[in-house]
C-alpha angles and dihedrals in degrees: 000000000000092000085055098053106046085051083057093049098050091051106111094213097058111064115228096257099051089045093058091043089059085039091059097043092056095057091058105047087054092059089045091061094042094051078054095059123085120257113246125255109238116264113249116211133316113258126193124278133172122292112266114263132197137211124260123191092260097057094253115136110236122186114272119245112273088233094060088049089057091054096051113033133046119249119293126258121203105250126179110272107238114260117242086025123157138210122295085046132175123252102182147002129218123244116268091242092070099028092057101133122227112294124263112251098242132042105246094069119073137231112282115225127194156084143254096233100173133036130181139146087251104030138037112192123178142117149256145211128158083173090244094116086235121103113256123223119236127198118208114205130191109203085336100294098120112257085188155261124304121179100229096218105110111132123247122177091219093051092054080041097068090040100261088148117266084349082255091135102098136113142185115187114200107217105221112220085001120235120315121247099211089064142063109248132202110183117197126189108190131160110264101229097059104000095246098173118233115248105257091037135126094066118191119200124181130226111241090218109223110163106180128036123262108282074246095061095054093059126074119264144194122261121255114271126192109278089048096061140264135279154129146213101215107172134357125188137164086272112027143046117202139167143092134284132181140164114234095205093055106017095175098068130080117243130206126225141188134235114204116183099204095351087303113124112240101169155331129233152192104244082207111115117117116246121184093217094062095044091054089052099044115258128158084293095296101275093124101093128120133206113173120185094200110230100221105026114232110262105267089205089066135063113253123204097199119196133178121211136176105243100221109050089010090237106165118231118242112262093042143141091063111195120212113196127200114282113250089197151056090251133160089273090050082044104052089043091055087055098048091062111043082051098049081050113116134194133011102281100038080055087053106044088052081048096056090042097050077046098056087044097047088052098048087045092065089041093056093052093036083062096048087055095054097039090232096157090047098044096053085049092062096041094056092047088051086053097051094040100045091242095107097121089055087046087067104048087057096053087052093059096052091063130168124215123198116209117201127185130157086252139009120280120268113168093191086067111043148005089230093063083040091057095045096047090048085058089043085061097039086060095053091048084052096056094262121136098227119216119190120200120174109204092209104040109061087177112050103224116240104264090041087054097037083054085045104052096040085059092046096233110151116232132220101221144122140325083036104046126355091202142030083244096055094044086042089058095046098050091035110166080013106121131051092207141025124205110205113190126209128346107280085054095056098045084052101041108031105082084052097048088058091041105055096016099046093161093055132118112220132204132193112212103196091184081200138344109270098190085059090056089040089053091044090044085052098047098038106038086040091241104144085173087076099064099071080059100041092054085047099057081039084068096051094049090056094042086050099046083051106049094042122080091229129012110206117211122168095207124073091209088057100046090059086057087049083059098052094039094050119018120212095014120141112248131188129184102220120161124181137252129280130200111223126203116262100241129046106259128262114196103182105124089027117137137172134045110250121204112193130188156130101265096197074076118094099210091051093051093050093046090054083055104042087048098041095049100023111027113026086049083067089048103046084051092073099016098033095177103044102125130221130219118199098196123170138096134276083030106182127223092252085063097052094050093075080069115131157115097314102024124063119208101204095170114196114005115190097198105037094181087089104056084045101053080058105046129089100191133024127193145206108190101162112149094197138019143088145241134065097294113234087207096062088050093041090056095057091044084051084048109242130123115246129207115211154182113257082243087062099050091051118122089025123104095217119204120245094257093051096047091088091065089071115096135180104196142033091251093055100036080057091051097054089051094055089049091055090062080081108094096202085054099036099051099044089055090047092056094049094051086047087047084046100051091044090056108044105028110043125130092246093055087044091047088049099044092047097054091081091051094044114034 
């Protein structure tokens, strides 16, 4: 303060008087804060702690000089040495006065006392007090990455001696691995709550820098016998080291070893870790195990060639050498190395430069397997073999009967929602049965879902999805002059698709799939529903149908009435009345004990939402009225909330029902009122193959050549549509009509009709 002052006083800007009045006031103000601070506690005596080391360059500890001790610390005092004590042991231990570790931040937590004793590249030891009575938590850091927690509460006699409370306040940490030898160490013990460091800490250690193995490490040698000493290399992978060593002639201390990867030196360590297996079998208590995370993994790209050596004699460890060979896989280790570098990346362009990289590689990467799925490389082999041997005619034919088909729909195929994914994936089917390697792509789903997939992948049929093509264009360009034939399905696939399918598949025959005329839908919606908006769109989508009936090689319908539209929309295009295939039930129906009327359909679907409200509020009223308790199940997918509201007392809304054989073993009546559509309707088909008659709009029989005994089913109105569900409440009726649709659907739908009808489009 009187330094301070003086300085104040000779500035020629502060005149004498002012200097001596700051001067005043700071004097002041300094006895005011310490007048704030708590007195301290007297020290109690000195108790022993361990002799003070330097540092040498090598990051060895040596002892201090005698003469800086006396400059820094009070005279000594005799105090009792700990009992069970090990070398290096403390001999002495500060007062608590000088060893008070650095404050807590905030007030609530008190000052930490206490001292780093011992410290060793496999074992801190120390103790803690924060004069509380409760152990205090320490946390031990390496470069600041976190080594782990110890309690500090161990009991040492020195420590209850000096009046730190029951002497509970001491600690040992057991390094796992130790420190290793090829990197620069500080090693920081701090209390967990506020990170007061621990005096003694932080403790720097030096890597010894050895980058290559001993000239002894890169040549054989022999295994340990016995007199040499124990040890094993038990696993070695791209990440991790692990195994035992031990030294016979002094079994109780730890011994280091090193790991060299094709005589280079990776690392040393500390063969210290307890392992159960070793204790039981006496040795040494266990503590021999070790368990090394390499810091930087072996390349998994690269043949290693791993071995283990004690460090001090260079004795290798049985099991070893360990021999990693290159990865022929994109496994966990590839994976890992990739991250690692894209994360240790800096800087935009150094970013982009990796990104373009990663870009070039991904898409030679589809291409490679694009290739592998049109047989391009092979294909080019043999042609040039069936030009140099004369053959090259027979090398065609055989090309042509390896042929390829490309299925493409809006979404992937699920039979369960609607007739139109039943009727691709019949055809899916047909094509297998015919030789074809069948290929599906959906333009609007980039991810099949899981049932999809699951479907997929137990027919063998291969997908276009991610993480090989995100689009139909993209797979289209990487298997170019791939395919023999493309499936288009439905009309908005083949206005979007067809101009590329001609484009990067020239060779191909393509077929347009309508599944049904939506104009015609569009036209009947309009008329029925009174919606004239819906005309200038209809006649639109008319167009398309035509155009794509004309620019495809075969358009496939599976309704006579609307293949004669087809004809007048397209002269001269090729038509074909192909339906799909239908699974019957094994045995021929009963329907004696039936009761119930069942309407199933895709309610995304405008038709089927119309029909569950025209049979709910027009037709079922006339039944109820002589059969007041015959129930009705509105069963389908994307079932929308108007169409669970009918539900009641005496109507069910199921919404979507995966399995569907249940509910029709159950039901004595299914229906199809749909008052506009088109198509031939897969409800109506799948009805007679449950075995269950089905009484429907003449809109919903159409494209079917209905046998004599079925034709009754077939109702104009509500009040006849009424009337044929109250005949088939009749068992003898019923049952006999059941019987015909189940006949109907055997003969005209089965796999083996659809597969034949199909070898002229396909082949």
């Amino acid at each position: 303060m009187r330094k301070t002052a003086v300085k104040a006083a000779a500035s020629p800007r502060v005149g004498p008087a002012l200097a001596r009045l700051r001067a005043r006031q700071r004097a002041a103000s300094a006895r005011r804060t310490r007048a704030k601070q708590p007195e301290q506690k007297a020290a109690p005596e000195r108790i022993s702690q361990a002799k003070p080391r330097s540092r040498k360059p090598d990051g060895r500890t040596a002892p201090v000089s005698p003469a800086i001790i006396q400059k820094v610390r009070a005279p000594k005092t005799e105090s009792a040495k700990p009992s069970g004590a090990t070398s290096p042991q403390p001999t002495s231990v500060t007062p608590p006065q000088a060893i008070k570790a650095e404050q807590a931040s905030g007030p609530r937590f008190p000052p930490l006392r206490g001292h780093l004793d011992v410290r060793e590249r496999g074992r801190l030891a120390g103790w803690a007090s924060d004069g509380s009575g409760r152990p205090v938590r320490l946390r031990v850091l390496d470069n600041g990455i976190t080594l782990g927690t110890v309690l500090a509460q161990t009991f040492r006699a020195d420590l209850k001696k000096a009046g730190f409370g029951e002497g509970r306040c001491a600690f040992e940490f057991i390094i796992e691995g130790g420190l290793s030898d090829t990197e620069d160490h500080a090693i920081r013990v701090e209390r967990v709550e506020d990170h007061a460091a621990l005096v003694g800490s932080p403790w720097i250690v030096r890597a010894k820098r050895q980058p290559v193995a001993p000239a002894r490490a890169v040549a054989p040698l022999p295994l340990p016998s016995a007199e040499c000493g124990q040890g094993y290399l038990d696993y070695v992978d791209h990440r991790r080291v692990c195994g035992w060593a031990q030294d016979a002639a002094r079994p109780h201390l730890p011994v280091t070893i090193q790991i060299l990867d094709n005589g280079v030196l990776v690392t040393r360590v500390l063969a210290n870790r307890y392992r159960g297996d070793l204790d039981v079998a006496g040795s040494g208590g266990g503590r021999h195990g070790f368990d090394c995370l390499l810091p930087v993994p072996f390349t998994p790209t690269e043949r290693h060639v791993i071995r283990v050596l004690r460090d001090e004699d260079g004795v290798e460890l049985r099991g070893s050498p360990w021999v990693l060979d290159p990865v022929a896989e994109l496994g966990a280790d590839v994976q890992d190395a990739f991250a690692r570098i894209v994360q240790n990346l800096h800087g935009r362009k150094n970013s982009e430069q990796a990104l373009g990289f990663l870009m070039e590689q991904v898409t030679a990467l589809r291409q490679k397997i694009a290739d592998q799925a049109t047989g391009r490389p092979r294909k080019a082999q043999e042609r040039d073999q069936a030009v140099r041997s004369g053959t090259r005619a027979a090398g065609k034919a055989q090309a042509q009967a390896a042929g390829r088909i490309l299925f493409v729909d809006d979404y992937f195929p699920d039979p369960t929602r609607d007739a139109g994914s039943q009727a691709i994936f019949s055809h899916m089917q047909a094509a297998q049965a015919l030789g074809l390697e069948v290929v599906f792509a959906a333009s609007r789903e980039q991810v099949a879902p899981p049932a999809a997939r699951a479907l997929l992948e137990q027919a063998k049929i291969s997908v276009w999805s991610l993480p090989f093509c995100a689009s139909v264009e993209e797979g289209l360009r990487l298997e170019q002059h791939g395919f023999a034939c493309v499936y288009l399905h439905r009309v908005g696939i083949v206005s979007r698709y067809m101009d590329l399918v001609r484009l990067y598949q020239p060779k191909a025959r393509v077929i347009y799939s309508v599944a049904d005329l939506h104009f015609l839908r569009l036209e009947r919606q309009a008329r029925e529903m009174e919606q004239p908006e819906l005309l200038p769109r209809a006649a639109r989508v008319r167009l398309l149908e035509g155009l794509g009936a004309l620019q495809a090689n075969v358009t496939l319908t599976h309704s006579p009435v609307e293949a004669a539209l087809l004809h007048q929309l397209a002269p001269g295009a090729r038509v074909c009345i192909v339906p799909w295939c239908v699974q019957t039930v094994r045995k021929k129906p009963r329907l004696a004990g039936r009761r119930g009327v069942v309407f199933v359909g895709h309610y995304a679907h405008v038709p089927n939402v119309d029909a569950a409200f025209w049979l709910v509020r027009e037709v079922m009223p006339l039944v109820w009225a002589h059969v007041p308790d015959m129930p009705c199940v509105l069963v389908g997918s994307s079932m929308p909330p108007s169409v669970q509201a009918l539900a009641g007392p005496q109507v069910q809304a199921l919404g979507h029902v995966q399995d569907l054989t249940p509910l029709y073993a159950r039901m004595r009546v299914a229906v199809a009122p749909l008052r506009f559509g088109a198509g031939v309707k897969g409800k109506v088909l799948d009805s007679f193959a449950a075995g269950l008659p089905c009484v429907m709009t003449p809109v919903a029989a159409e494209g079917l050549a209905l046998p004599e005994i079925l034709q009754p089913l077939v109702a104009r109105d509500a009040a006849a549509f009424a009337r044929v569900i109250l005949a088939l409440q009749d068992d003898a009726r019923a049952t006999a009509v059941a019987q015909a649709g189940w006949q109907f659907v055997k003969e005209h739908f089965s796999r083996k009709t659809i597969t034949g009808s199909l070898k002229t489009v396909f082949l």
